[in-house]
C-alpha positions as CSV (number, residue, x, y, z in Angstrom):
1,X,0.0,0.0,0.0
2,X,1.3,3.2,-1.2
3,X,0.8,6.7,1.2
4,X,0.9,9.7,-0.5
5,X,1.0,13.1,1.6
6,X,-0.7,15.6,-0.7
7,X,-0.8,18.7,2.2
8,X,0.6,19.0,5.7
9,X,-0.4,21.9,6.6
10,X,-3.8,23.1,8.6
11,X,-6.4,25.5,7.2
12,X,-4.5,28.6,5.5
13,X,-1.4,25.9,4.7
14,X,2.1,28.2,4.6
15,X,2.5,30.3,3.9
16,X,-1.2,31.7,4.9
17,X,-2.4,34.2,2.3
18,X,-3.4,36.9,4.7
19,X,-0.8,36.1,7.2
20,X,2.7,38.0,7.8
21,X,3.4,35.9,11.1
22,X,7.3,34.6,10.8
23,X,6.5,31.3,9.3
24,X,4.9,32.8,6.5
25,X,6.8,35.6,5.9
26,X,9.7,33.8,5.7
27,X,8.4,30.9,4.0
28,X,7.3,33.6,0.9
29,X,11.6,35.3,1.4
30,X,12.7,31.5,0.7
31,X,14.1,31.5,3.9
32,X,15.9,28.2,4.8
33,X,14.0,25.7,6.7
34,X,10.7,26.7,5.6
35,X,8.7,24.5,3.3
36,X,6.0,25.7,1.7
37,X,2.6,23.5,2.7
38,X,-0.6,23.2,1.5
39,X,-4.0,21.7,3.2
40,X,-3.6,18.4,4.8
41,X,-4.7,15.5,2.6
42,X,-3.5,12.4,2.4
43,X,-3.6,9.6,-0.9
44,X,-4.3,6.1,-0.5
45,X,-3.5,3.1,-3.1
46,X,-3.3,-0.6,-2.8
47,X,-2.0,-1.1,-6.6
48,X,-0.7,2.3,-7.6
49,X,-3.4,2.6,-9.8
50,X,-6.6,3.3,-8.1
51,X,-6.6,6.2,-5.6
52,X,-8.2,6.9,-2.7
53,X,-8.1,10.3,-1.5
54,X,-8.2,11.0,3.1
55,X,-9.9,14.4,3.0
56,X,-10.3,16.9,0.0
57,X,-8.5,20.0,0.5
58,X,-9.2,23.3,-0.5
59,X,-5.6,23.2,-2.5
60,X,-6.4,19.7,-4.1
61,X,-6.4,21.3,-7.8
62,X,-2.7,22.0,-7.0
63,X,-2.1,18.8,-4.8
64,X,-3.4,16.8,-8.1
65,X,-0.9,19.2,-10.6
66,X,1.6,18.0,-8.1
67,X,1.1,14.6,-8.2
68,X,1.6,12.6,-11.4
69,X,0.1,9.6,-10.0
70,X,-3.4,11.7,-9.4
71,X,-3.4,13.1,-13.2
72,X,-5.7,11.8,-15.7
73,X,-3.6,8.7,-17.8
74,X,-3.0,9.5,-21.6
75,X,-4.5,6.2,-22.4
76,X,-8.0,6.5,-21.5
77,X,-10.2,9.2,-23.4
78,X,-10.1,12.8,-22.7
79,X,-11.7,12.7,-19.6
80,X,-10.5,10.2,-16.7
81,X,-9.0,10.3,-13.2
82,X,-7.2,8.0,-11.2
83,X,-9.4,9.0,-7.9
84,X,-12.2,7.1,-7.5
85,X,-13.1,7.8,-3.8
86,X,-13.1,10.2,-1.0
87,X,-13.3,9.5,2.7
88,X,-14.0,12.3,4.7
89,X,-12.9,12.6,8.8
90,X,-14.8,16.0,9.9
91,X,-16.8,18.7,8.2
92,X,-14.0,21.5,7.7
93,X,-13.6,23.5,5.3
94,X,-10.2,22.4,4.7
95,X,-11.7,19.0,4.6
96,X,-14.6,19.1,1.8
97,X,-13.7,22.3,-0.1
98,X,-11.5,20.1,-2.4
99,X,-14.7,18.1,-3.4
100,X,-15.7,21.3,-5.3
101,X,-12.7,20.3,-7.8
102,X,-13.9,17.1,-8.3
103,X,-16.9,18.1,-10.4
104,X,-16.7,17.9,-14.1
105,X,-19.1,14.6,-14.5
106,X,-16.5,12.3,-13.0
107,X,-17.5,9.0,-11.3
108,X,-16.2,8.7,-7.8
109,X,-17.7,8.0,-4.3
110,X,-18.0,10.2,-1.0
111,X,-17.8,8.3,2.4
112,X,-18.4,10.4,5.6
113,X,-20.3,10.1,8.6
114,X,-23.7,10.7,8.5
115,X,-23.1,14.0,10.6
116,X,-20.6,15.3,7.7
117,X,-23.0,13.7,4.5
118,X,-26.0,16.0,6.3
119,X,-23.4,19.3,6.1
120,X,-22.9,18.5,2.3
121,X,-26.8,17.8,1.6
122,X,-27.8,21.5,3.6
123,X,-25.4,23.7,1.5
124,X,-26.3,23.2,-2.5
125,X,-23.3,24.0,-3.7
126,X,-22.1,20.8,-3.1
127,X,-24.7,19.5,-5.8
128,X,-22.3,20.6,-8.8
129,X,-21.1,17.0,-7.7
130,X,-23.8,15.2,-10.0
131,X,-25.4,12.7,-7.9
132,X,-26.0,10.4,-10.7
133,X,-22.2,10.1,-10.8
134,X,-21.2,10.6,-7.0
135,X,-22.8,8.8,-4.8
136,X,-22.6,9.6,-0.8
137,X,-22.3,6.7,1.7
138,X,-22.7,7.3,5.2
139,X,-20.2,5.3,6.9
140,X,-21.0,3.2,10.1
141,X,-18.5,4.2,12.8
142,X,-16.9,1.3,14.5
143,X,-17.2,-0.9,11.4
144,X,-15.0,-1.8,8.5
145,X,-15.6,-1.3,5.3
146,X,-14.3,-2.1,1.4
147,X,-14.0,1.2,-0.4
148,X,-15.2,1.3,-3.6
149,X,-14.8,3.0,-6.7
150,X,-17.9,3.6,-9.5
151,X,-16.5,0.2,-10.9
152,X,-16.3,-2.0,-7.6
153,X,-13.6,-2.5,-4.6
154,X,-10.6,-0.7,-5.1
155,X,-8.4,-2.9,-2.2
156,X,-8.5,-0.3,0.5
157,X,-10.5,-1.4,3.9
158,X,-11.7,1.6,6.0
159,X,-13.0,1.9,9.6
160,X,-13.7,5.0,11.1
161,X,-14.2,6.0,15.0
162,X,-15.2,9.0,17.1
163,X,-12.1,11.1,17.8
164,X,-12.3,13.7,20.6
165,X,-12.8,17.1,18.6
166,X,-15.1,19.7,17.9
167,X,-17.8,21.0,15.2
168,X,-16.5,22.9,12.3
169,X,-16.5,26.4,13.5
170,X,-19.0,27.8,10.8
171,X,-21.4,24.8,12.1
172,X,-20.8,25.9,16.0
173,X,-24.1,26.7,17.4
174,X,-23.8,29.5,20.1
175,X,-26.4,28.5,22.1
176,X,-24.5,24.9,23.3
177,X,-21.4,26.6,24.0
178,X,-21.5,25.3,27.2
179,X,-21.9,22.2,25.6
180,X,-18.7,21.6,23.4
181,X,-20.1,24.0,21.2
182,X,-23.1,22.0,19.4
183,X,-20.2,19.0,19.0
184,X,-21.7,15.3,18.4
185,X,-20.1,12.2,17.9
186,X,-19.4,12.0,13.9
187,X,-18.1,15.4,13.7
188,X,-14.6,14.4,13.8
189,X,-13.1,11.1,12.8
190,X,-9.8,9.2,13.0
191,X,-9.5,6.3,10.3
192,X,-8.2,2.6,10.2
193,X,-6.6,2.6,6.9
194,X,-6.1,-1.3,5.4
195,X,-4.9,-2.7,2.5
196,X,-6.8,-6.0,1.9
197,X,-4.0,-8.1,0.3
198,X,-1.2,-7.4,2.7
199,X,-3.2,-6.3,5.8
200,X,-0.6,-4.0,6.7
201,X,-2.5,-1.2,7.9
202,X,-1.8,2.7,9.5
203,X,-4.2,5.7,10.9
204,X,-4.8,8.7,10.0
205,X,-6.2,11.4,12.7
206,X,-5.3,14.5,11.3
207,X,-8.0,16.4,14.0
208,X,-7.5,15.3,17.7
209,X,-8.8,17.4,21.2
210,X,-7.4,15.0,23.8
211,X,-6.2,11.2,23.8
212,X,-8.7,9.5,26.0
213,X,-8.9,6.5,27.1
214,X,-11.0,5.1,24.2
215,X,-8.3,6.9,21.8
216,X,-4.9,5.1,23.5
217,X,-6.4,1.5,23.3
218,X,-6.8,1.7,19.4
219,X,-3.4,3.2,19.3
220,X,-1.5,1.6,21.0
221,X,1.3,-0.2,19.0
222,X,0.1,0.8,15.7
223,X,2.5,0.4,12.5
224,X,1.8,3.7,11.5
225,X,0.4,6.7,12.6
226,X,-0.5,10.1,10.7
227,X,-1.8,12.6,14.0
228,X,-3.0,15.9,14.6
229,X,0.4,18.5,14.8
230,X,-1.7,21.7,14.7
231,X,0.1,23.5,17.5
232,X,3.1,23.3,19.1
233,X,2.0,25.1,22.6
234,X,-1.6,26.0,23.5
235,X,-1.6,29.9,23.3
236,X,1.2,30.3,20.4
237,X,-1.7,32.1,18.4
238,X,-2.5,34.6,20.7
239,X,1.6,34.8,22.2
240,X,1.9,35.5,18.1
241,X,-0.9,37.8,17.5
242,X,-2.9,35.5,15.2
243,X,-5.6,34.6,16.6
244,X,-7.1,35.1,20.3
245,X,-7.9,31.7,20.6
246,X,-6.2,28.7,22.5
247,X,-5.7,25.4,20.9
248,X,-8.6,23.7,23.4
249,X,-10.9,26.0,21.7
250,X,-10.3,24.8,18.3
251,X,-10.5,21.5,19.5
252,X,-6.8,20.3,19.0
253,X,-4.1,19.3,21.2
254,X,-0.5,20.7,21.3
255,X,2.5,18.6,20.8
256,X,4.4,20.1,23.9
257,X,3.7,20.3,27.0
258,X,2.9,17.4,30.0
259,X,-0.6,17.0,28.2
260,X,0.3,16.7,24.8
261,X,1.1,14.9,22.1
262,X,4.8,13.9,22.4
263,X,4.3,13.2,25.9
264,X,0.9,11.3,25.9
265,X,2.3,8.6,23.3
266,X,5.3,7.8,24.8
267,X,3.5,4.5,26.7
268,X,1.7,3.8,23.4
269,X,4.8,2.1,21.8
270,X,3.6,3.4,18.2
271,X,6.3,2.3,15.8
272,X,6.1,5.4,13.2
273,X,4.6,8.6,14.4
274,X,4.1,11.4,11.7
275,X,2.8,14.9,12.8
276,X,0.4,16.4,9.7
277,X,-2.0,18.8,9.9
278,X,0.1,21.2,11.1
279,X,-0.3,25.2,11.5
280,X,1.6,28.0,10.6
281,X,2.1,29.5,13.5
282,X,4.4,25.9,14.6
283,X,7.6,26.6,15.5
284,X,8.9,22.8,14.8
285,X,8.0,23.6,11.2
286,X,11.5,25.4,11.1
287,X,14.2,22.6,10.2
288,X,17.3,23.3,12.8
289,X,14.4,24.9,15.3
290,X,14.8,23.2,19.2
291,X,11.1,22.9,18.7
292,X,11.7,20.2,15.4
293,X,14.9,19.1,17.4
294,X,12.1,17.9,20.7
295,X,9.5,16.8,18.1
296,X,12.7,14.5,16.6
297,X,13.8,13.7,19.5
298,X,10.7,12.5,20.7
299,X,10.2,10.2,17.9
300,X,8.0,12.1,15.5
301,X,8.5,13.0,12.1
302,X,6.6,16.1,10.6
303,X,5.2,15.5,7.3
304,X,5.4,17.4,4.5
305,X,4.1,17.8,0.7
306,X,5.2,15.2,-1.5
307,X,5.8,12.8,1.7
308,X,5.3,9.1,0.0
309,X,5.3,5.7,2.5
310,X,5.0,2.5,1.4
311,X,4.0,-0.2,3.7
């Protein structure tokens, strides 16, 4: 099974277009270190041939341009495409915007928890995805799955499961606030990603508020894990000038700290632990940075664009 990181980054990728914080004006001098990042999405394929995207992010137009194995082949009309499904973990923005790219009358299928298919269904813009051509499947958490393509199983096994995290913020209902902000289980997802011929399998949580109890059990000693690196220290935002908002509030946790991430999995004997997802405010996106030196020395990687894994 081939893994193909698309985007690393979280919403606004780096550099941000509106954002002159240090990561992103550096990133747009060419300053060493920096890599530019686009929207976190991850590729999936058991045969190289048939693709299954994690996630459609708002940059997936460039992410395919990038990616020769996502471009149409020369051998098969004028119109075809290597992508023949989507699974979805939350109901971001930088989840589902990308689905707008995939219109043009091309046969593929959208999995997502009900919670997510309902966000689709209320906002018509979503329709310019023909639904005689892209079909929706709710996906039952908890339970495997065979992905399939318009033309059948296309190798890749799926189950999905309730992550600690929150609503998408244009879906936060003011009125719960006191109660996680309107959040239900199904609003954000981790996934059991398996190839059916060699079993070998890996997860991808790119949105995570807390490790729970729940969360550490499925994790623990996992091959492979793709995880949420949005934020290196709670109030870096706000310490930056940002945004005046704390990493709890946007439901993610931080990778320092003796609640985070690095810390929280170091009982959890995980044998390959990628950070993605990751904002531009994160100091351990800086190669040489003692913030990337901790993350290393922890024993995470950070992914980046163009990031390929084969297991």
């Amino acid at each position: 099974m081939l893994i193909k990181v698309l985007g690393s980054a979280a919403g606004g990728g780096l550099p941000q277009w509106n954002c002159n914080g240090r990561n992103s004006a550096d990133t747009r001098k060419g300053v060493a270190g920096l890599r530019a990042r686009t929207q976190a999405s991850v590729a999936v394929s058991a045969d190289g041939s048939d693709w299954v995207l994690l996630n459609a992010s708002p940059d997936l137009r460039q992410q395919i341009n990038e990616t020769p194995e996502l471009q149409p082949a020369t051998d098969k009309g004028p119109r075809n495409s290597p992508i023949k499904a989507v699974v979805l973990t939350n109901g971001d923005v930088d989840a589902i915007a990308g689905l707008l790219t995939l219109r043009e009358a091309q046969p593929l299928i959208v999995y997502g928890s009900q919670r997510v298919l309902d966000v689709l269904a209320s906002n018509s813009v979503f329709d310019v995805l023909d639904a005689s051509l892209v079909a929706r499947r709710p996906m039952a958490l908890g339970r495997a799955f065979a992905v399939e393509g318009p033309r059948g199983p296309v190798g890749i096994e799926v189950e999905a499961f309730p992550v600690p995290g929150k609503v998408a913020l244009y879906l936060e209902d003011a009125a719960k606030a006191g109660e996680g902000f309107g959040t239900q289980e199904g609003d954000t997802l981790g996934l059991k990603v398996t190839g059916t011929a060699s079993n070998r399998h890996f997860f991808y949580v790119p949105n995570c508020a807390k490790l729970d109890d729940g969360m550490r059990k499925k994790l623990k000693g996992a091959p492979l894990l793709f995880f949420d690196g949005t934020l290196y220290t709670n109030d870096e935002m706000i310490v930056q000038g940002l945004m005046n908002k704390t990493g709890d509030r946007i439901g993610h946790m931080n990778m320092s700290g003796a609640n985070g991430t690095m810390a929280t999995f170091k009982d959890l004997e995980v044998k390959r632990k990628v950070f993605i997802h990751i904002n531009n405010s994160n100091p351990a996106l800086r190669e040489g940075s003692p913030e990337r030196a901790a993350v290393e020395a922890s024993g995470w990687e950070v992914a980046y664009d163009g990031m390929a894994i084969r297991i």
